[in-house]
RODO-2510 file (C-alpha; in nm, 4 decimals, decimal comma):
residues 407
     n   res          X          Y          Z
     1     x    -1,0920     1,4456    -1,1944
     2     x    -0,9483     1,3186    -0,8617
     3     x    -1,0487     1,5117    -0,5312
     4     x    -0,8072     1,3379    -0,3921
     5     x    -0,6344     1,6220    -0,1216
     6     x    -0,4148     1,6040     0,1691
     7     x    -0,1374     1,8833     0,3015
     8     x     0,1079     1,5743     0,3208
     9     x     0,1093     1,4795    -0,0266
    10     x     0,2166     1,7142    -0,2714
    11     x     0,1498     1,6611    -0,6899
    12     x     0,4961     1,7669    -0,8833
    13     x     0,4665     1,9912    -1,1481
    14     x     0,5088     1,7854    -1,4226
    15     x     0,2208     1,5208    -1,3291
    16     x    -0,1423     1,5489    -1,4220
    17     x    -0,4817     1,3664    -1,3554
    18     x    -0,5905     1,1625    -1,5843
    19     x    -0,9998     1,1804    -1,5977
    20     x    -1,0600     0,8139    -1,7159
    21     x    -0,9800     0,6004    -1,4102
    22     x    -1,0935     0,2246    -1,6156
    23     x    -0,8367     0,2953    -1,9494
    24     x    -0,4887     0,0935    -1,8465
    25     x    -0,2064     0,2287    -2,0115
    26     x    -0,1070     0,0980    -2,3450
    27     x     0,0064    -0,2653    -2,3719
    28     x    -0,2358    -0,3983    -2,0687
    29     x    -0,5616    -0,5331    -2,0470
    30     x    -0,7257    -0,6348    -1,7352
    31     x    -1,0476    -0,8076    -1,5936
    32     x    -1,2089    -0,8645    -1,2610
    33     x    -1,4972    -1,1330    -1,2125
    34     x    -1,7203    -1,3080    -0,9871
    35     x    -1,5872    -1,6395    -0,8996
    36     x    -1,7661    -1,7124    -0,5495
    37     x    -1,4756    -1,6884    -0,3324
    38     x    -1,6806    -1,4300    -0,1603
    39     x    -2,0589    -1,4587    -0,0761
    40     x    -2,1265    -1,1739    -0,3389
    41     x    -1,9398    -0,9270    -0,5572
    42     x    -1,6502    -0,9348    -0,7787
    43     x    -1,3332    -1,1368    -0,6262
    44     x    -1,0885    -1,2318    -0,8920
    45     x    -0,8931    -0,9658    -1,0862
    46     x    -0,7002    -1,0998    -1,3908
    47     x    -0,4231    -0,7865    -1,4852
    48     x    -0,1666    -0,8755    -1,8232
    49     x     0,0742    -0,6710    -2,0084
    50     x     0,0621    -0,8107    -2,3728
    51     x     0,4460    -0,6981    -2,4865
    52     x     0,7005    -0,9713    -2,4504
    53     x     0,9606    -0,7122    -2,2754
    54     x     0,7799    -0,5957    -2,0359
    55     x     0,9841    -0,4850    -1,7234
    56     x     0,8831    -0,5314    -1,3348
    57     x     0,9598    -0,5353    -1,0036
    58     x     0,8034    -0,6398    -0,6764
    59     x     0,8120    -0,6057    -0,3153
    60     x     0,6671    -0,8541    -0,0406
    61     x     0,5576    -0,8421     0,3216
    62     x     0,8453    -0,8464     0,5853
    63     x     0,6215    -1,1455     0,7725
    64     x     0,7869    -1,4004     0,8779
    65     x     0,4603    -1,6291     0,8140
    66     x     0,4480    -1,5799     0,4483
    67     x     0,1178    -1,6593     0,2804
    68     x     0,1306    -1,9480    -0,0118
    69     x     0,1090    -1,6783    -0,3311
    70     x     0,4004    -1,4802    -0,1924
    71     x     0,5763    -1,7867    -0,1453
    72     x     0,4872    -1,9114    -0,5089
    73     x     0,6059    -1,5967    -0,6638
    74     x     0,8730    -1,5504    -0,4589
    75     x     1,0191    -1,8878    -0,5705
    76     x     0,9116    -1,9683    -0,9038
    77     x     0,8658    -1,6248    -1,1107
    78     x     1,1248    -1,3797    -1,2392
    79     x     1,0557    -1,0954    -1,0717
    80     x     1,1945    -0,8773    -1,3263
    81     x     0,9362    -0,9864    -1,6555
    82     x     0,6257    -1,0023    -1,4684
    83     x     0,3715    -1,0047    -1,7516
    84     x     0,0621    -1,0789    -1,6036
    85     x    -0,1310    -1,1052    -1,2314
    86     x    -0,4317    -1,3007    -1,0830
    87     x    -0,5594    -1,1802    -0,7432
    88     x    -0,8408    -1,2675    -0,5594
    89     x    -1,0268    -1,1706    -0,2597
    90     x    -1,2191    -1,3244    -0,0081
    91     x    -0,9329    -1,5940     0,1102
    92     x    -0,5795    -1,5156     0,1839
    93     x    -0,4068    -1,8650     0,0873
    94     x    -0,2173    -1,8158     0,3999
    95     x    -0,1455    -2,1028     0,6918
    96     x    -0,3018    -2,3274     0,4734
    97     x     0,0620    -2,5715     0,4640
    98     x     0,1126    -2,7745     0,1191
    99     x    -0,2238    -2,8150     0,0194
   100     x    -0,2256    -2,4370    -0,0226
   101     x     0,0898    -2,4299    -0,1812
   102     x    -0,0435    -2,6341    -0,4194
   103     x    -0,3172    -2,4264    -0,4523
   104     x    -0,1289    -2,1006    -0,5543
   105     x     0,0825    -2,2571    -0,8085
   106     x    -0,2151    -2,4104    -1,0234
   107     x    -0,3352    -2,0598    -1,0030
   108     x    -0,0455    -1,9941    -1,1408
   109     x    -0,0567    -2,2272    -1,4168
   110     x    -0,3934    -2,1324    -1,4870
   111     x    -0,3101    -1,7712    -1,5071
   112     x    -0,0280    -1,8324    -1,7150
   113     x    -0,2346    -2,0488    -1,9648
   114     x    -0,5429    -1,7696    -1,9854
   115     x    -0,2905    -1,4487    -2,0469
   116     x    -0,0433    -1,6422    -2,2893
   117     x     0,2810    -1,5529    -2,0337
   118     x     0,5050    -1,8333    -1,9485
   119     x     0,4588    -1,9715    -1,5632
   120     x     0,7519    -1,7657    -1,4539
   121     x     0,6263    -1,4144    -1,5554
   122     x     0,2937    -1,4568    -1,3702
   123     x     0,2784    -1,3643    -1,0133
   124     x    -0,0344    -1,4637    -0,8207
   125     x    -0,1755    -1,2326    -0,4818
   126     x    -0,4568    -1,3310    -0,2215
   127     x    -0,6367    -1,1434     0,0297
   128     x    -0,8685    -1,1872     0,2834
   129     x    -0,9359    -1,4805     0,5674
   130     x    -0,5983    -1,6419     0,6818
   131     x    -0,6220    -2,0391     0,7634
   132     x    -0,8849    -2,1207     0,5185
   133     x    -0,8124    -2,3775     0,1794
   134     x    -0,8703    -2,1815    -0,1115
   135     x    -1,0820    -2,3168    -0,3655
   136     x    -0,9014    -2,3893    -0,6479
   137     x    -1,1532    -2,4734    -0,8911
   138     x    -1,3268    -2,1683    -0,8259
   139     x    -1,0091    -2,0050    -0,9105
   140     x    -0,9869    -2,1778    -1,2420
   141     x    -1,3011    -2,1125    -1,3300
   142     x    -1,3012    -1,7932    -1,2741
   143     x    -0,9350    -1,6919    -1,4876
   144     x    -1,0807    -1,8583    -1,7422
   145     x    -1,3925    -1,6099    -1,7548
   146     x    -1,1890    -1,3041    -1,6920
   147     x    -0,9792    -1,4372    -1,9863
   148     x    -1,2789    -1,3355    -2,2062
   149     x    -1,3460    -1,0298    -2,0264
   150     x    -1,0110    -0,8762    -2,0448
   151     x    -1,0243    -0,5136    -2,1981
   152     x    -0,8462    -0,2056    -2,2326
   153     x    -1,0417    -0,0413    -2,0122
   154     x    -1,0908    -0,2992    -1,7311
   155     x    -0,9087    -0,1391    -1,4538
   156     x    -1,2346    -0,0808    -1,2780
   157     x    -1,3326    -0,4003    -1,2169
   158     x    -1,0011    -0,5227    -1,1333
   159     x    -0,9374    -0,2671    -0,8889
   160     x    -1,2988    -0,3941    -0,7166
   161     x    -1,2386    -0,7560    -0,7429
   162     x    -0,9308    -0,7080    -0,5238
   163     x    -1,1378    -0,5052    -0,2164
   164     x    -1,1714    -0,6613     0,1330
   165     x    -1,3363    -0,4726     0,3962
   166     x    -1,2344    -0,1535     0,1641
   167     x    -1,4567     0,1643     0,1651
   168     x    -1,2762     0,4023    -0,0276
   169     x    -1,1305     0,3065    -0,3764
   170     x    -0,7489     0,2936    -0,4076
   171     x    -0,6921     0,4050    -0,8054
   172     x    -0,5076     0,6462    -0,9649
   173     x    -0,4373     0,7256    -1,2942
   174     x    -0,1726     0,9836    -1,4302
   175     x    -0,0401     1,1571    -1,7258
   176     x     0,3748     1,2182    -1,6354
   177     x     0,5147     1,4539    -1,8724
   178     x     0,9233     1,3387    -1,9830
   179     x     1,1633     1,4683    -2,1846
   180     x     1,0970     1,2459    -2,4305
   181     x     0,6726     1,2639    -2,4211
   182     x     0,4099     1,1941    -2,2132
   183     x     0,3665     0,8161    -2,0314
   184     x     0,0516     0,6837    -1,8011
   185     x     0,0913     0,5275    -1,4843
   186     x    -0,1977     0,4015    -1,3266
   187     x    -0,2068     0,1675    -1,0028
   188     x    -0,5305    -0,0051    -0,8241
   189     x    -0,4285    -0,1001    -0,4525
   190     x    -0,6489    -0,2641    -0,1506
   191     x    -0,5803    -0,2015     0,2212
   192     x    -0,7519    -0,0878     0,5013
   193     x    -0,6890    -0,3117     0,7853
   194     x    -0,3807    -0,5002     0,9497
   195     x    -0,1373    -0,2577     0,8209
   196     x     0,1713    -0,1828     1,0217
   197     x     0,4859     0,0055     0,9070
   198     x     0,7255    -0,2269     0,7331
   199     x     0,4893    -0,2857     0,5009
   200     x     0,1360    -0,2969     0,5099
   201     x    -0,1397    -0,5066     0,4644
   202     x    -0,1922    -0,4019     0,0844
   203     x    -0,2137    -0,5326    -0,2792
   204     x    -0,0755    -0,2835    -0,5208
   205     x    -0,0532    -0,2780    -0,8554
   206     x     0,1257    -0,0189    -1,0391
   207     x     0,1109    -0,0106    -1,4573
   208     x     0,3015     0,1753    -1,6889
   209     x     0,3703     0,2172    -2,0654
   210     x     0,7230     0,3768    -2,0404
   211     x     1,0228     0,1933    -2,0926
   212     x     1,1812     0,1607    -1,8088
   213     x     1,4764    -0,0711    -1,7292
   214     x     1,4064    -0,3433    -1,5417
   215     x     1,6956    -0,2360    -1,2497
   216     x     1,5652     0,1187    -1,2807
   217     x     1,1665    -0,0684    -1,1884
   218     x     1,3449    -0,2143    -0,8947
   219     x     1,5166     0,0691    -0,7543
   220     x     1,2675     0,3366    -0,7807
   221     x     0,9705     0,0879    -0,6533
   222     x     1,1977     0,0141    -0,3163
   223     x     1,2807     0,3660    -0,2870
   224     x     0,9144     0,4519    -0,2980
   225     x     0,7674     0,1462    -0,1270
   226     x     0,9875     0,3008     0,1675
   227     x     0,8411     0,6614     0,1992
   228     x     0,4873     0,4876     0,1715
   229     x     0,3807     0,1559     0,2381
   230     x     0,6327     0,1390     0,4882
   231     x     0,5124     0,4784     0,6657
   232     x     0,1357     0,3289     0,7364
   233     x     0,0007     0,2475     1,0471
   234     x    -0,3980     0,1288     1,1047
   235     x    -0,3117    -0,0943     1,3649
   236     x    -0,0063    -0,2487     1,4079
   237     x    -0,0738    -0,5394     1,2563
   238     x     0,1838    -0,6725     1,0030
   239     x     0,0211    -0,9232     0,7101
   240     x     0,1060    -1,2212     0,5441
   241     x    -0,0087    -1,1384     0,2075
   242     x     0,1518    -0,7992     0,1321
   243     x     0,2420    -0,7694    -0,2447
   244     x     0,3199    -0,4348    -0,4545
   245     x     0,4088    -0,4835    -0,8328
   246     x     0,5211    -0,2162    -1,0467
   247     x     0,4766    -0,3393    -1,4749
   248     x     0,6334    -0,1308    -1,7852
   249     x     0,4808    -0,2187    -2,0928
   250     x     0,7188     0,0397    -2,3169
   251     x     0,4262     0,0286    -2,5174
   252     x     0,4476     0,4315    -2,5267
   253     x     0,7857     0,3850    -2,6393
   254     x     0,9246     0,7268    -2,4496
   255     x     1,2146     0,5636    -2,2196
   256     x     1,2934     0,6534    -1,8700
   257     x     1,6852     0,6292    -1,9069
   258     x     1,8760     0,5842    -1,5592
   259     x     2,0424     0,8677    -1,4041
   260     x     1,8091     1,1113    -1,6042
   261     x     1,6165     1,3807    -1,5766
   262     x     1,3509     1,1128    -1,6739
   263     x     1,4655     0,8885    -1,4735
   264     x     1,3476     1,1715    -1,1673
   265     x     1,0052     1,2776    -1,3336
   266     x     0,9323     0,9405    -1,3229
   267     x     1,0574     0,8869    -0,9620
   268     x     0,8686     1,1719    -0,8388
   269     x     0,5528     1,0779    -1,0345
   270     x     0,5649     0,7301    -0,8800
   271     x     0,6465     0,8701    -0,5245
   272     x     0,3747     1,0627    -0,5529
   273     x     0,1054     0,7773    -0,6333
   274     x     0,2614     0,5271    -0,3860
   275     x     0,2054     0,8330    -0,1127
   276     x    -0,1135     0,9186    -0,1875
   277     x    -0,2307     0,5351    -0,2179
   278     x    -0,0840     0,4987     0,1605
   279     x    -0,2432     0,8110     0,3136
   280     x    -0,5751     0,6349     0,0925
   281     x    -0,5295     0,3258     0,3209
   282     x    -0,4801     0,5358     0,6525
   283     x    -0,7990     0,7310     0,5308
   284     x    -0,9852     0,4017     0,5385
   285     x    -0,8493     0,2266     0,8329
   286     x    -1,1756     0,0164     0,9658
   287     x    -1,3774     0,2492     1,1045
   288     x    -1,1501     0,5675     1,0996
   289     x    -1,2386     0,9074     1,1330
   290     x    -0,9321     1,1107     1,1274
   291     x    -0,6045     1,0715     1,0358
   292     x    -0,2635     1,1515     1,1486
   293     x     0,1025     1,1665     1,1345
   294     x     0,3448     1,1865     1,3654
   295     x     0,7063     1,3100     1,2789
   296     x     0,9859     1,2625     1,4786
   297     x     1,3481     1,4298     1,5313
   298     x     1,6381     1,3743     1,6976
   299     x     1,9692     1,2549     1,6608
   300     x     1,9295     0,8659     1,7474
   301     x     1,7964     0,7088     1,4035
   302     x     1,6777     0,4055     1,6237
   303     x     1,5420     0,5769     1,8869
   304     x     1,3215     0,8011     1,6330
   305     x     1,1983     0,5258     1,4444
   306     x     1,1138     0,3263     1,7488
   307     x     0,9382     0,6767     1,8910
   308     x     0,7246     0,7063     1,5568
   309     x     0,5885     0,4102     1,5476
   310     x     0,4898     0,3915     1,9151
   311     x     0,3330     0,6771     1,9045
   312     x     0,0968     0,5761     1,5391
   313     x     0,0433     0,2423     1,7483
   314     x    -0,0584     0,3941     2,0655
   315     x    -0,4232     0,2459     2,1543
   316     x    -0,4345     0,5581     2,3511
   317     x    -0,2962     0,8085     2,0932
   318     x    -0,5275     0,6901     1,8526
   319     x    -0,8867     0,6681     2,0853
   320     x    -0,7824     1,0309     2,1909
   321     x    -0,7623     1,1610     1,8232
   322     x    -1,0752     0,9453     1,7615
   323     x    -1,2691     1,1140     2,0620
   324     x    -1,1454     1,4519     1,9475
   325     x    -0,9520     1,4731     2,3250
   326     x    -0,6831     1,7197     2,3857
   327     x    -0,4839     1,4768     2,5796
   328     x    -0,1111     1,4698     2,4981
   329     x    -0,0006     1,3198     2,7900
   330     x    -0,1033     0,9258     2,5498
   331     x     0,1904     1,0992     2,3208
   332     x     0,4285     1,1404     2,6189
   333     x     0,3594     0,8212     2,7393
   334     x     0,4529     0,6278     2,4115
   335     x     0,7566     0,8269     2,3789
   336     x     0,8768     0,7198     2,7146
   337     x     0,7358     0,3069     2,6309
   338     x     0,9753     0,3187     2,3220
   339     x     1,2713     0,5104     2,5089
   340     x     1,2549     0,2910     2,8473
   341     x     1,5390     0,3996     3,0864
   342     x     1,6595     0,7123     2,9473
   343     x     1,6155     0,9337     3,2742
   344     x     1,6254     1,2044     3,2381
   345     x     1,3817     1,2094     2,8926
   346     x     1,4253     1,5564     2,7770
   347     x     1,1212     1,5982     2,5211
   348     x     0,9502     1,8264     2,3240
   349     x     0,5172     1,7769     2,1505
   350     x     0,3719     2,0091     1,9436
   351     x    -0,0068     1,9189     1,7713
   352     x    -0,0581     2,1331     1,4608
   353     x     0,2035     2,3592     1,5073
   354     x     0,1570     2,4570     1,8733
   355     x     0,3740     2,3714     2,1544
   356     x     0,1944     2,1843     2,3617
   357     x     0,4984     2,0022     2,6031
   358     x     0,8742     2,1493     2,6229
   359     x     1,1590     1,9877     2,7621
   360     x     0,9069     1,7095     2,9268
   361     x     0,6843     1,9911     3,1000
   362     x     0,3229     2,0724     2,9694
   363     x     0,3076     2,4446     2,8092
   364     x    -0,0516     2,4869     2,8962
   365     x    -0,1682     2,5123     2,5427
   366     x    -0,4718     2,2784     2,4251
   367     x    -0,3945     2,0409     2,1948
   368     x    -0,5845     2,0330     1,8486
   369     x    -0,7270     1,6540     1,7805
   370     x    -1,0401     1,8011     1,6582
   371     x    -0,9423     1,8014     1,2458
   372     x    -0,9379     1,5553     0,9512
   373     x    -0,5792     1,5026     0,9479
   374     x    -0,3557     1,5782     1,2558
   375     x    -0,0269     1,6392     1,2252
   376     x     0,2055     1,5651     1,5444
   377     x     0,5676     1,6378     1,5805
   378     x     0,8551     1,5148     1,8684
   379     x     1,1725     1,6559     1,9268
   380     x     1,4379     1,4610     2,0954
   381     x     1,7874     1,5692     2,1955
   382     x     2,0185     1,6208     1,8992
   383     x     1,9726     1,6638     1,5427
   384     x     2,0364     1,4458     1,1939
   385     x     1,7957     1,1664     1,2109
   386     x     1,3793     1,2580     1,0935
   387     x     1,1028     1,0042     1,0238
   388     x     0,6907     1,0298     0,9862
   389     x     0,4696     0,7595     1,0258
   390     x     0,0635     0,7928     0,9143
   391     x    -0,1850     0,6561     1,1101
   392     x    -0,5803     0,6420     1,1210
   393     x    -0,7410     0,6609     1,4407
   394     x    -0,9503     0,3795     1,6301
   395     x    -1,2970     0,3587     1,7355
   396     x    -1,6021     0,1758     1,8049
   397     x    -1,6334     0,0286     1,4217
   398     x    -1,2784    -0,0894     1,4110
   399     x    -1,3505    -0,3394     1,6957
   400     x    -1,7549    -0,4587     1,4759
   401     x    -1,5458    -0,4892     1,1774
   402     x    -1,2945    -0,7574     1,3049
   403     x    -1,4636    -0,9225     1,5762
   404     x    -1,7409    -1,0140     1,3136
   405     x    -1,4634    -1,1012     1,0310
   406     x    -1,5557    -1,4333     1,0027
   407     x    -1,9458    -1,4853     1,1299
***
């Protein structure tokens, strides 16, 4: 059973654990191997839905320096019938020109020939060190090992094979009661540094035996990937390798009709595991010890969204939470860095509930930064427009972590 908790992410109703974390749901088979892209551990996951009609969708990094396996899939797969996946770790594949290029489409082909889909339903995903060739016989070598190793129940190692400088692990696996019976949806995800809102700096991998449409896969994956991926902030950094793919087997055969009350549970179910997979990432920002999020209102849409994010990107918001110091004048100040020349800035702070600034003036009241998760809210003038950002704090380890990436 998960212990998974958090006051920000709420189970529906009709959504259950499911105790065996390794079973996929029916239709799939997965694998995850050592292929010595890394200096030790697993580092190449091989993930494949075995019915011909399976149904996908995908969403990519908003970078505008696009690593070579986003670029690959991007161009040459149908984004709609991805059947199977090959991710490693350990390498990113990204500012690596033609020769890596190159690289991600014979993993392609290789992937495509060791899970029996055609080229053009196989998407391939990299993580790790940007600028350095990836080994592509490595990569061969290992798909065709995880090709024997691919199992029912292989979600485990497939999840691991995908971790970077990960702590916690990113799985879930749930039992979504619909009208018409009960489906599984399961999902392994990485992430835990250079994540930014607009998407992260995340694999994700989301698996289904429903039988979902393949338009209904899209929309419900973009609406999700929106109040999620897109709300997570480690450390402002946006990546080059982001990839989330969402796979229906309809193995189950119970359909998820659109414009249903199906259709909803299933939206809700997936919402649910796409939220609690991001506030997973925040939890394990490098080095993190609390968490946050920040909600903003007011009646500019731009001006909140630009106010949320400065304040989860704040250096100085996030060594205060970090330190545990009940300084909210690092939240005024990032509110006034993302408003610049609106004078007079008529504001309002309050840190777990209590008013701690009105109207621009302090109250007097401490502020709170002494919890696991800290919950900040701004007010600005008017009314209509509301967004949240999370976002993990920053400390001492953040700073070992990636100044010793590479050495």
């Amino acid at each position: 059973m998960s212990d998974f908790e958090s006051r920000w992410v709420e189970r529906p109703p009709h959504v259950r654990e499911d105790d065996d974390l390794g079973a996929l749901p029916a239709g799939f088979r997965a694998a995850g191997v050592a292929a010595g892209i890394k200096a030790e551990g697993l580092d190449l996951g091989l993930l494949v839905s075995d019915p011909h009609d399976t149904t996908s969708a995908v969403r990519f990094t908003a970078s505008g320096v696009l690593a070579a396996p986003v670029q690959v899939t991007k161009e040459r797969s149908e984004l709609s019938r991805i059947r199977a996946v090959a991710a490693n770790s350990g390498n990113a594949n990204a500012a690596t020109g033609r020769p890596g290029l190159d690289e991600a489409a014979r993993m392609q082909g290789a992937t495509s020939m060791c899970s029996g889909a055609p080229t053009e339903q196989v998407a391939v995903c990299s993580t790790g060190v940007i600028g350095v060739q990836l080994d592509g016989q490595k990569v061969t070598k290992g798909l065709l090992a995880a090709r024997a190793e691919l199992r029912e129940d292989g979600a485990l190692d497939f999840a691991d094979a995908i971790k970077t400088t990960d702590i916690l692990d990113k799985q879930v696996a749930l039992l979504v009661d619909l009208p018409g019976g009960t489906v599984r949806l399961t999902a392994q995800a990485k992430g835990a540094g250079m994540i930014q809102p607009n998407f992260a700096t995340m694999l994700c991998f989301v698996q289904t035996d429903a039988v979902v449409p393949a338009e209904t896969c899209d929309l419900l994956l973009g609406v999700c990937v929106k109040r999620s991926f897109d709300r997570i902030s480690v450390d402002g950094q946006l990546s080059t390798n982001d990839t989330a793919i969402l796979q229906a087997s309809g193995a189950s055969g119970v359909a998820v009709e659109p414009e249903s009350e199906s259709e909803l549970r299933f939206g809700e179910a997936l919402d649910y595991l796409l939220r609690r997979l991001a506030v997973l990432m925040v939890r394990d920002g490098e080095g993190a010890r609390r968490v946050g999020r920040v909600v903003v209102r007011g009646g500019v849409p731009e001006g909140v969204e630009r106010v949320a994010r400065a304040v989860a990107n704040s250096p100085l918001v996030k060594t205060a939470i970090y330190g545990g110091d009940p300084n909210w004048g690092r939240i005024a100040q990032a509110i006034g860095a993302a408003l610049p020349g609106t004078h007079p800035l008529v504001y309002d702070i309050r840190v777990e509930g209590a008013l701690v600034c009105s109207g621009g003036y302090g109250t007097g009241t401490i502020a709170e930064f002494t919890g696991d998760e800290i919950e900040i809210e701004v007010t600005l003038p008017g009314d209509g427009a509301e967004t949240e950002v999370f976002f993990s704090d920053l400390g001492h380890e953040y700073i070992h972590i990636n100044a010793d990436y590479t050495t």
